[in-house]
GUGUVO-975073 format. One record per residue: z, y, x of N, C-alpha, C in turn; residue in three letters. Coordinates in pm, 1 decimal, m for minus. Last residue first. Example, Ala and Ser with C-alpha at 12.3 -4.5 7.8 and 13.67 -1.06 7.14 Angstrom:
BEGIN
<pt n_w="708.0" n_v="m225.0" n_u="1285.0" ca_w="714.0" ca_v="m106.0" ca_u="1367.0" c_w="787.0" c_v="3.0" c_u="1290.0" rest="Ser"/>
<pt n_w="780.0" n_v="m569.0" n_u="1319.0" ca_w="780.0" ca_v="m450.0" ca_u="1230.0" c_w="780.0" c_v="m330.0" c_u="1320.0" rest="Ala"/>
***
This chain:
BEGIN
<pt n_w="335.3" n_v="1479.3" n_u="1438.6" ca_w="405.0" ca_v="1392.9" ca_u="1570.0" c_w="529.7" c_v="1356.5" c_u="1475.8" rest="Unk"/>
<pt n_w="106.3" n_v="1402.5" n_u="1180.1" ca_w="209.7" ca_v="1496.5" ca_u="1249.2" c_w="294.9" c_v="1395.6" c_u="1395.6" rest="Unk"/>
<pt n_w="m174.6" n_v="1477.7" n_u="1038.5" ca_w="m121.6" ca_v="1375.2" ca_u="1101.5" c_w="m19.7" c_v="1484.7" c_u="1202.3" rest="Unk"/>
<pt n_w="m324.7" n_v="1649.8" n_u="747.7" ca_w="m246.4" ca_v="1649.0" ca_u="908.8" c_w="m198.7" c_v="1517.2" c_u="904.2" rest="Unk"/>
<pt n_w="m518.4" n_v="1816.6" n_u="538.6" ca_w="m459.6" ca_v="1658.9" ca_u="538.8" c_w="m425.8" c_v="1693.3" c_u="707.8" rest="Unk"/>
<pt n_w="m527.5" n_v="2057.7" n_u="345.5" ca_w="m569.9" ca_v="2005.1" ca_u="494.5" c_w="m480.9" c_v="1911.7" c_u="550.3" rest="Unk"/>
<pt n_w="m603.4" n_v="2172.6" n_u="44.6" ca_w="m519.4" ca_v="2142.6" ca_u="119.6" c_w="m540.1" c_v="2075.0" c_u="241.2" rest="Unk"/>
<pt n_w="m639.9" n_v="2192.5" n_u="m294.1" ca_w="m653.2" ca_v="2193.6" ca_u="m203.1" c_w="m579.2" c_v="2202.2" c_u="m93.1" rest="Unk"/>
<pt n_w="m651.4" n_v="2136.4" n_u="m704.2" ca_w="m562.8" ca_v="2175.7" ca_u="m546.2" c_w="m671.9" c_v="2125.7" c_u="m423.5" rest="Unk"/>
<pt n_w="m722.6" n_v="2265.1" n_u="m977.1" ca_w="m816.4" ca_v="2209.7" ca_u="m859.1" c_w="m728.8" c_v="2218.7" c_u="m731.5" rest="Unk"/>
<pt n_w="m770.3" n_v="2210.3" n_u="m1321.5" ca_w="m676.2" ca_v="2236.9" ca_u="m1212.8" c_w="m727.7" c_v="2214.4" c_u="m1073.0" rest="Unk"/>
<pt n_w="m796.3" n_v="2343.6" n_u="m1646.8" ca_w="m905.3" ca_v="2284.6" ca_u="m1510.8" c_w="m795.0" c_v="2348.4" c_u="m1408.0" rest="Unk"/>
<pt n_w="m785.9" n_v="2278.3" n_u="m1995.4" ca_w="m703.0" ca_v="2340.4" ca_u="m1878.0" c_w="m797.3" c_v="2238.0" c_u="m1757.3" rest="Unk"/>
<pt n_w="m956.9" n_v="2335.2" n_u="m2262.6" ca_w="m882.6" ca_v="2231.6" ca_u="m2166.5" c_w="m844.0" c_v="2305.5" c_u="m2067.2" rest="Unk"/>
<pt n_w="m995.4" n_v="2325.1" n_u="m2613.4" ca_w="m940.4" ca_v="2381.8" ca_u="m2520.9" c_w="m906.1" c_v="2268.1" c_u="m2400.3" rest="Unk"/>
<pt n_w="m1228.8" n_v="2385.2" n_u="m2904.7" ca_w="m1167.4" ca_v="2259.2" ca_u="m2780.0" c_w="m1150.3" c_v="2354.8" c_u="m2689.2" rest="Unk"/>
<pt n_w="m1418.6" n_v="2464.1" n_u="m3043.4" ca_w="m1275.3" ca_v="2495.5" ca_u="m3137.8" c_w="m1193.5" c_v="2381.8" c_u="m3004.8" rest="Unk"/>
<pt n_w="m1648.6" n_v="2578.7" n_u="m2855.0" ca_w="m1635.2" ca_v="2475.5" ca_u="m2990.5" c_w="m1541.2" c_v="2382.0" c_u="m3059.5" rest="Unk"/>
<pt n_w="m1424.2" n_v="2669.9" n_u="m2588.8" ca_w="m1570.7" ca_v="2611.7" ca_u="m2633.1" c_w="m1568.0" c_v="2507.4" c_u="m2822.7" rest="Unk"/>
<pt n_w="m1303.8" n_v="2646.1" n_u="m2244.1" ca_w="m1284.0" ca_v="2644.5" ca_u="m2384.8" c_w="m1384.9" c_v="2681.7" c_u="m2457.5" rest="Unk"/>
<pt n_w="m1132.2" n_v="2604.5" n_u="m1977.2" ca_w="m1227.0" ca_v="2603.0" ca_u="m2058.4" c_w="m1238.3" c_v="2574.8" c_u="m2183.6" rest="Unk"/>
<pt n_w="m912.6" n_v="2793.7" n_u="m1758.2" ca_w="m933.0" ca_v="2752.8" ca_u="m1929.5" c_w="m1080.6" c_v="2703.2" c_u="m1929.4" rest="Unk"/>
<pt n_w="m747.4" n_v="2675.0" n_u="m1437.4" ca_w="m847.9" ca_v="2793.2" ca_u="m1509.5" c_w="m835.9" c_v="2722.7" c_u="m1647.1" rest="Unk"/>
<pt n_w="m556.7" n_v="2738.6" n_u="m1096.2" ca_w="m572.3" ca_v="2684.1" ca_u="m1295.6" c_w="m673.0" c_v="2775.6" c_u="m1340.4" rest="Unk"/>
<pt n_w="m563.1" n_v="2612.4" n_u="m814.5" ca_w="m649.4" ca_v="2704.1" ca_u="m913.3" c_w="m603.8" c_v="2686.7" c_u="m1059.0" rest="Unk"/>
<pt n_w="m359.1" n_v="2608.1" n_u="m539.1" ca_w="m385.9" ca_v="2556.2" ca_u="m652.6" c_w="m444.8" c_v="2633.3" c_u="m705.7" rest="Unk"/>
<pt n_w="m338.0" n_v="2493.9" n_u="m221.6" ca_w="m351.9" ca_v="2621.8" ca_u="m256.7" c_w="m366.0" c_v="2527.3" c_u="m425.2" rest="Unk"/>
<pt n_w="m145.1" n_v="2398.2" n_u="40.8" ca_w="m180.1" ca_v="2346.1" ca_u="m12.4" c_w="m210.4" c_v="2504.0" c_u="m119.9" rest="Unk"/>
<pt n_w="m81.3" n_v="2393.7" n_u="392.4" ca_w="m176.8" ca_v="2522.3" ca_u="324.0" c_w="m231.9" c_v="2509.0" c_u="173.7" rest="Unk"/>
<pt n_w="m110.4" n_v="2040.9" n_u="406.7" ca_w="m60.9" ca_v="2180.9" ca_u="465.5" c_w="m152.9" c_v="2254.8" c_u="345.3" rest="Unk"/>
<pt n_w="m10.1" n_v="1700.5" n_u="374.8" ca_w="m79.4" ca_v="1844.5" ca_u="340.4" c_w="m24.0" c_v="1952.0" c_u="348.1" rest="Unk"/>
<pt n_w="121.4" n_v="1436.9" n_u="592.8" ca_w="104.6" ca_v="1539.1" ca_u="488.6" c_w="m31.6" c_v="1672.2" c_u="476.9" rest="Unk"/>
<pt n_w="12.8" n_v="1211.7" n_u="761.9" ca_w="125.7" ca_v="1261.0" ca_u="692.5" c_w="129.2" c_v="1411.3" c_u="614.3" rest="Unk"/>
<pt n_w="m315.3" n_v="1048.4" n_u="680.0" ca_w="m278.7" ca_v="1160.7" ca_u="714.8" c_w="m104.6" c_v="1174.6" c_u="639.1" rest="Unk"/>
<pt n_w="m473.0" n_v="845.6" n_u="604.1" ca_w="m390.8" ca_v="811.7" ca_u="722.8" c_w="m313.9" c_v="938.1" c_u="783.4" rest="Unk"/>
<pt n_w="m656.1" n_v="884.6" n_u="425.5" ca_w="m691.8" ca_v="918.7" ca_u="555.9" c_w="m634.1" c_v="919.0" c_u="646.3" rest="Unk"/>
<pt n_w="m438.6" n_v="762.1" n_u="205.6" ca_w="m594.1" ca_v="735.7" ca_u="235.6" c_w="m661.6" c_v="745.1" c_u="326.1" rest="Unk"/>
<pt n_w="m335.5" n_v="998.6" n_u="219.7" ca_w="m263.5" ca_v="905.9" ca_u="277.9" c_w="m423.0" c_v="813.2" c_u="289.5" rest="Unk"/>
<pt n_w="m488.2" n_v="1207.1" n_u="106.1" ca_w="m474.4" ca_v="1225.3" ca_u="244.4" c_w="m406.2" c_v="1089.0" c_u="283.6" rest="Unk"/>
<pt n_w="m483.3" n_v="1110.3" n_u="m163.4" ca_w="m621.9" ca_v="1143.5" ca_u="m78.7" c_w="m572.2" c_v="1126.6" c_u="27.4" rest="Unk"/>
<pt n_w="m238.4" n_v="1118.7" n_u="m261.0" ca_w="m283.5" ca_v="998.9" ca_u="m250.6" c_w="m412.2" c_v="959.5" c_u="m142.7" rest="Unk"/>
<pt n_w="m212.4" n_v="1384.3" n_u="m231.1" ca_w="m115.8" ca_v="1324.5" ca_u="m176.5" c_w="m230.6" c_v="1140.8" c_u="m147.4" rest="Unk"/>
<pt n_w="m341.5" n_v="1407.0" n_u="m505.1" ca_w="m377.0" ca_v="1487.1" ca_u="m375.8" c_w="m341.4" c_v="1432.8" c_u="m241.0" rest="Unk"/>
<pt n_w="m259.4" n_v="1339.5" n_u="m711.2" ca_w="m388.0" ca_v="1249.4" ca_u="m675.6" c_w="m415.8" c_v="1303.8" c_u="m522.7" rest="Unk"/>
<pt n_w="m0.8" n_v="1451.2" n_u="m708.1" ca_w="m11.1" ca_v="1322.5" ca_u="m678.1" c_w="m157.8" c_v="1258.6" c_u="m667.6" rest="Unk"/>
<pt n_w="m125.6" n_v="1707.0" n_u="m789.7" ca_w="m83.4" ca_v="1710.4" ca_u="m659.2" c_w="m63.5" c_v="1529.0" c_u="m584.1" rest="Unk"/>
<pt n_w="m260.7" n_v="1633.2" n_u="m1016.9" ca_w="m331.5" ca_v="1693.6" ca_u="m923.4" c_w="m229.0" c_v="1629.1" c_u="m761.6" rest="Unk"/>
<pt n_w="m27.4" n_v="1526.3" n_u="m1164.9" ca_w="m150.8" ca_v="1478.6" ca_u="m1194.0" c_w="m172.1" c_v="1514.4" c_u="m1054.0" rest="Unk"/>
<pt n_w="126.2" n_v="1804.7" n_u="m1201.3" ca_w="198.0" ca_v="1690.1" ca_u="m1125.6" c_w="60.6" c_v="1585.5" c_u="m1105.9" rest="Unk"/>
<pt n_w="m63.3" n_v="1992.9" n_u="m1272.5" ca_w="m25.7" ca_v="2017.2" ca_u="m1188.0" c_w="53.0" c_v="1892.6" c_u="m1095.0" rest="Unk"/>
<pt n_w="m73.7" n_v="1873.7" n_u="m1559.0" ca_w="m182.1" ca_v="1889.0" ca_u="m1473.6" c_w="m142.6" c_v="1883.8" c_u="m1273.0" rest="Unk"/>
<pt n_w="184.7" n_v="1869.5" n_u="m1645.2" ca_w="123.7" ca_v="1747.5" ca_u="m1659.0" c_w="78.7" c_v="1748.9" c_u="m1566.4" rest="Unk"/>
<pt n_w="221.4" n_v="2175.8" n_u="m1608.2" ca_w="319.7" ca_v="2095.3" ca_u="m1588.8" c_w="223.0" c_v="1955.6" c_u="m1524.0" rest="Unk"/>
<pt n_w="85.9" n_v="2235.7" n_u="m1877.6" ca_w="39.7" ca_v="2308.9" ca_u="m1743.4" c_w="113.1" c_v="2172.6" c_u="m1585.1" rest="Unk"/>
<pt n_w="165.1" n_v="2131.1" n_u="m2077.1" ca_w="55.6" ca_v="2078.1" ca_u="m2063.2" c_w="m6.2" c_v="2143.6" c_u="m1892.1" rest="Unk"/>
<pt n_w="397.4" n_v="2271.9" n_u="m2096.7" ca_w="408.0" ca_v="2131.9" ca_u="m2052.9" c_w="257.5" c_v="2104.1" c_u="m2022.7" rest="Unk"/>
<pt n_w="288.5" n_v="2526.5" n_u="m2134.5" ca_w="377.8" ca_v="2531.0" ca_u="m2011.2" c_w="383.1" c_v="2356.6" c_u="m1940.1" rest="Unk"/>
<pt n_w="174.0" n_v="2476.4" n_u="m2422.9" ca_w="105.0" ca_v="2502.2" ca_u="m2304.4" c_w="162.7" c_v="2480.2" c_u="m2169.7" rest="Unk"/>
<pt n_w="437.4" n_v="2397.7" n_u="m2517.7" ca_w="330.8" ca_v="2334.9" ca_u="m2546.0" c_w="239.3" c_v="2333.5" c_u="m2386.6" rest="Unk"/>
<pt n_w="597.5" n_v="2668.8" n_u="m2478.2" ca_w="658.9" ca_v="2552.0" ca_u="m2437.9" c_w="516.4" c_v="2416.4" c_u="m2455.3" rest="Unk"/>
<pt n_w="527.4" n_v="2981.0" n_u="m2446.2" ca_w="456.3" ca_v="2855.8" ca_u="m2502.0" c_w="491.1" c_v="2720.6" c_u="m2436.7" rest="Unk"/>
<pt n_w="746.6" n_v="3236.1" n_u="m2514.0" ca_w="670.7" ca_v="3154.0" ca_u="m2417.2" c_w="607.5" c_v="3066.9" c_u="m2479.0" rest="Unk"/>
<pt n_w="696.5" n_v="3515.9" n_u="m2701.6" ca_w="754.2" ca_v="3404.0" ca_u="m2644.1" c_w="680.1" c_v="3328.5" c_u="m2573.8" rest="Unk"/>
<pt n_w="481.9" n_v="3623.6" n_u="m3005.1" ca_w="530.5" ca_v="3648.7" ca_u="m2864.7" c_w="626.8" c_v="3528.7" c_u="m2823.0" rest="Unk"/>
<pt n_w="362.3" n_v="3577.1" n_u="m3257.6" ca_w="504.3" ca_v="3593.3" ca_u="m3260.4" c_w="615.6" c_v="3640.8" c_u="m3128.1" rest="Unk"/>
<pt n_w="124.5" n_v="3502.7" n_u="m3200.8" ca_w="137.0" ca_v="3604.9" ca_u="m3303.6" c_w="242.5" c_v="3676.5" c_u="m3271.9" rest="Unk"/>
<pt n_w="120.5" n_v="3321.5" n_u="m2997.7" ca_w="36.7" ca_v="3446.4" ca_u="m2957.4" c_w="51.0" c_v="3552.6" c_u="m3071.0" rest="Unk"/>
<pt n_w="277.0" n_v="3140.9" n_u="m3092.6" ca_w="300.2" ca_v="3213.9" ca_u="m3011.9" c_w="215.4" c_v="3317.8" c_u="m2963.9" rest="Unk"/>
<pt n_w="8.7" n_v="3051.9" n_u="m3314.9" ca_w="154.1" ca_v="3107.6" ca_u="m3334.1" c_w="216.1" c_v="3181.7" c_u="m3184.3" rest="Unk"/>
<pt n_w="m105.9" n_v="2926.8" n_u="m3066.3" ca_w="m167.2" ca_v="3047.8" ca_u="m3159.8" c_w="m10.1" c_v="3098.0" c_u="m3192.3" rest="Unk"/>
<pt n_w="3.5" n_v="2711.8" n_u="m2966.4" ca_w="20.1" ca_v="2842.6" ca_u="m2895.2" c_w="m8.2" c_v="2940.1" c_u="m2959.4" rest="Unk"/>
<pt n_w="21.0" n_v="2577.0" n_u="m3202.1" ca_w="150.3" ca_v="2584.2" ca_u="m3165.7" c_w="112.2" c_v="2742.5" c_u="m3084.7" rest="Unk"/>
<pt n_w="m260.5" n_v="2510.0" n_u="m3190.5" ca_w="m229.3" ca_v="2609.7" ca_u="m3316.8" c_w="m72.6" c_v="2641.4" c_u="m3287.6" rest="Unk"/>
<pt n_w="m325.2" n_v="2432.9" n_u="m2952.1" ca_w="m343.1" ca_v="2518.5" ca_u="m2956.6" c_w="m284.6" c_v="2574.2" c_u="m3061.3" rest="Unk"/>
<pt n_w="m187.4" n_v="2165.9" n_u="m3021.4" ca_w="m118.1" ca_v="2236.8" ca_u="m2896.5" c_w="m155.1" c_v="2366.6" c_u="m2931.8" rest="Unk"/>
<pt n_w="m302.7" n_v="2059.5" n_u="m3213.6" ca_w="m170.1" ca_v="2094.3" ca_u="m3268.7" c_w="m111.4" c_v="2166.6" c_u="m3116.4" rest="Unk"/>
<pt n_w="m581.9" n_v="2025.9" n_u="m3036.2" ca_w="m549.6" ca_v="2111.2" ca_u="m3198.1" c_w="m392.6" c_v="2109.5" c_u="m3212.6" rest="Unk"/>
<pt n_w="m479.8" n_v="1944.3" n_u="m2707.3" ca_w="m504.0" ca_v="1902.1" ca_u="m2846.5" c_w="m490.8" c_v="2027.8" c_u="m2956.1" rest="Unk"/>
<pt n_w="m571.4" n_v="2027.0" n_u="m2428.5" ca_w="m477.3" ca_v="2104.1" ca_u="m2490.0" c_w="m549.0" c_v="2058.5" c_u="m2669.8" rest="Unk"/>
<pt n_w="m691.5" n_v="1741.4" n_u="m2130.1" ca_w="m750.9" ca_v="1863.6" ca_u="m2281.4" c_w="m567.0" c_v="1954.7" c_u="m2351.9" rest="Unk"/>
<pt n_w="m745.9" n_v="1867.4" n_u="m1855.3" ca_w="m646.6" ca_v="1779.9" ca_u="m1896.4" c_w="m700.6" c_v="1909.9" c_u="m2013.1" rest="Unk"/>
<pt n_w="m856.1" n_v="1776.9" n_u="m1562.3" ca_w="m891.7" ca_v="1808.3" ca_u="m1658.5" c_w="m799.9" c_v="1765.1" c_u="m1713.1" rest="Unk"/>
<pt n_w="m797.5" n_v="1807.6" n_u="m1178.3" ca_w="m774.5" ca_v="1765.8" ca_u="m1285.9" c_w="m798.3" c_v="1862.2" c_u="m1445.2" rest="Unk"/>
<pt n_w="m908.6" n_v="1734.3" n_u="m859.4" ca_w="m945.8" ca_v="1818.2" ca_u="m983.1" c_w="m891.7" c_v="1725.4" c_u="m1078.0" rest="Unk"/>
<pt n_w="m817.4" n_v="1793.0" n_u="m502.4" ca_w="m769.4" ca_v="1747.1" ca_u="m596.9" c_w="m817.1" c_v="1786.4" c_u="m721.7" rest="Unk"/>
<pt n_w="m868.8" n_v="1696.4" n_u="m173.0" ca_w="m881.6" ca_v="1835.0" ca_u="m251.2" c_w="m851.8" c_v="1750.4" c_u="m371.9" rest="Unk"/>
<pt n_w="m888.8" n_v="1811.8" n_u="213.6" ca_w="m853.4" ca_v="1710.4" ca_u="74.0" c_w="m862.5" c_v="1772.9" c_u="m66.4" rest="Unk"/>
<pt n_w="m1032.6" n_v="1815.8" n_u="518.3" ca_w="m955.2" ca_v="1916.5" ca_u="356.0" c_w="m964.8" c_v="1794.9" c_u="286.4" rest="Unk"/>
<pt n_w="m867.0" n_v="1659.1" n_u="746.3" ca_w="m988.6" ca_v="1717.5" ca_u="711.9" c_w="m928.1" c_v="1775.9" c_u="618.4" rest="Unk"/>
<pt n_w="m671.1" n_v="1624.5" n_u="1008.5" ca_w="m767.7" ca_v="1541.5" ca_u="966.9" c_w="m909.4" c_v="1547.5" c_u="870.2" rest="Unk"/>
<pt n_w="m524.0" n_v="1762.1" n_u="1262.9" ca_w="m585.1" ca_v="1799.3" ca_u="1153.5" c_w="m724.9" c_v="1668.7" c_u="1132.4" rest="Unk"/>
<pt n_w="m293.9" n_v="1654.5" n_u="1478.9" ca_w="m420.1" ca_v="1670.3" ca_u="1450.3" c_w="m458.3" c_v="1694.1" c_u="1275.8" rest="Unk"/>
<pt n_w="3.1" n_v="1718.8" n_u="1499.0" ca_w="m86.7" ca_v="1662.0" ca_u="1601.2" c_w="m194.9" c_v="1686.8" c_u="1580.0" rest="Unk"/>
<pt n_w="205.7" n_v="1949.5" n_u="1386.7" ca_w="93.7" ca_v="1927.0" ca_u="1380.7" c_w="18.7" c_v="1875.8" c_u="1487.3" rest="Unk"/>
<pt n_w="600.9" n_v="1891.9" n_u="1397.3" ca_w="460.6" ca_v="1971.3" ca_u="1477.0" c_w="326.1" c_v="1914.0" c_u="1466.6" rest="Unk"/>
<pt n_w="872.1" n_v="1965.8" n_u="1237.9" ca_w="714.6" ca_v="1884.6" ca_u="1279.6" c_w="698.4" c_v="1948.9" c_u="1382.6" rest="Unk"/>
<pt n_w="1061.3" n_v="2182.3" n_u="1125.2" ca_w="1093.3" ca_v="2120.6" ca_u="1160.5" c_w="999.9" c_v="1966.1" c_u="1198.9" rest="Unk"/>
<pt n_w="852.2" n_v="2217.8" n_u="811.1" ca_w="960.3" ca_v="2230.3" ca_u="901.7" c_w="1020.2" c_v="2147.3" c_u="978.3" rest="Unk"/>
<pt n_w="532.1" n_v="2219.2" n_u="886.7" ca_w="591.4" ca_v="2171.4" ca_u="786.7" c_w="710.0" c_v="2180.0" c_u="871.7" rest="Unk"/>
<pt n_w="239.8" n_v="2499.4" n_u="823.1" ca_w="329.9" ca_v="2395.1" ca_u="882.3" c_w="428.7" c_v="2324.1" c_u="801.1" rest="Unk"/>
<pt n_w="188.4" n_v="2659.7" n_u="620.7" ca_w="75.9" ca_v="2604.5" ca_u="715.8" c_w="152.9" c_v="2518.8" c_u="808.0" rest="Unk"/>
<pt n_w="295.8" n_v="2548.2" n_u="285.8" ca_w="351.3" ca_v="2661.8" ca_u="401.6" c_w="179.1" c_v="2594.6" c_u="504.8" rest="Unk"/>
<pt n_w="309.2" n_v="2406.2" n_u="89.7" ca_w="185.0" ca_v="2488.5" ca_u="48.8" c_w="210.5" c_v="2633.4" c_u="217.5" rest="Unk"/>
<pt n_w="294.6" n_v="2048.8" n_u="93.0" ca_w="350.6" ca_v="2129.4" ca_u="122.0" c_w="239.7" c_v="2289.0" c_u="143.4" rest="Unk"/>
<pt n_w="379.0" n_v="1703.8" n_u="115.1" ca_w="268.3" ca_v="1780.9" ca_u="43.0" c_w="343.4" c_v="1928.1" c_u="62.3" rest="Unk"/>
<pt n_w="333.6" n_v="1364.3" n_u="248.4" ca_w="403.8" ca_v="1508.1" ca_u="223.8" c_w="334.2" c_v="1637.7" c_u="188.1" rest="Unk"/>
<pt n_w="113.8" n_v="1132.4" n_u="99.6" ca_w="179.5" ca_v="1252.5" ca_u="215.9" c_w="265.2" c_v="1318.1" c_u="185.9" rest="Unk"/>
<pt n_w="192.7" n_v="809.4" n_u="53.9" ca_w="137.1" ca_v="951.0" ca_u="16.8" c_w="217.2" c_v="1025.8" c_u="52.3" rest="Unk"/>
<pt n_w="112.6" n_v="510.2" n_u="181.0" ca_w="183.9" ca_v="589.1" ca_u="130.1" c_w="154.4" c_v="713.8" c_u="123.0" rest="Unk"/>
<pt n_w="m68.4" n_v="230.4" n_u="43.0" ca_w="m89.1" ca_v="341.1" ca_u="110.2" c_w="23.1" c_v="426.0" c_u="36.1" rest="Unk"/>
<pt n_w="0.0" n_v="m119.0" n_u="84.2" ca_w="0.0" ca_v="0.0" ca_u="0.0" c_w="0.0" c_v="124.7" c_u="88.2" rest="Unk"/>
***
């Protein structure tokens, strides 16, 4: 079994030292926001407050991503990810909402 890196968004990792840089790694996750998510957030868009719906569905993505991310670099035999950066974006379209997540990051092998 391949173990998965250490994942980390600094350019080093404390207390390491970077032997070699192995390559970029990178991570995309789609994750839809169902009709009862959006009409939950609608309401919050009337009524103000946070959107506990959306926040989880943000959540999901983000844990998704980073563990498929992790998984990449161990794959390459790499102890962790540096400089890890994240994108969230919306797509949305013919009454369907999804959330688009994309991490990145530079797989290291550390002493």
């Amino acid at each position: 079994m391949i173990s998965p890196a250490l994942l980390v968004t600094t350019h080093s990792v404390p207390g390491r030292e970077v032997r070699e840089a192995v390559g970029i790694v990178s991570a995309e996750c789609v994750l839809g926001i169902n009709v009862f998510r959006d009409f939950l957030g609608g309401i919050r868009d009337i009524v103000g407050g946070r959107s506990g719906t959306h926040q989880k569905a943000l959540r999901e993505a983000r844990d998704a991503c980073l563990e498929e991310l992790a998984q990449a670099a161990g794959q390459l035999g790499a102890d962790a990810v540096v400089g890890i950066d994240m994108d969230y974006s919306e797509i949305s379209g013919g009454g369907k909402g999804m959330v688009l997540l994309v991490a990145t990051g530079t797989a290291v092998r550390l002493r």
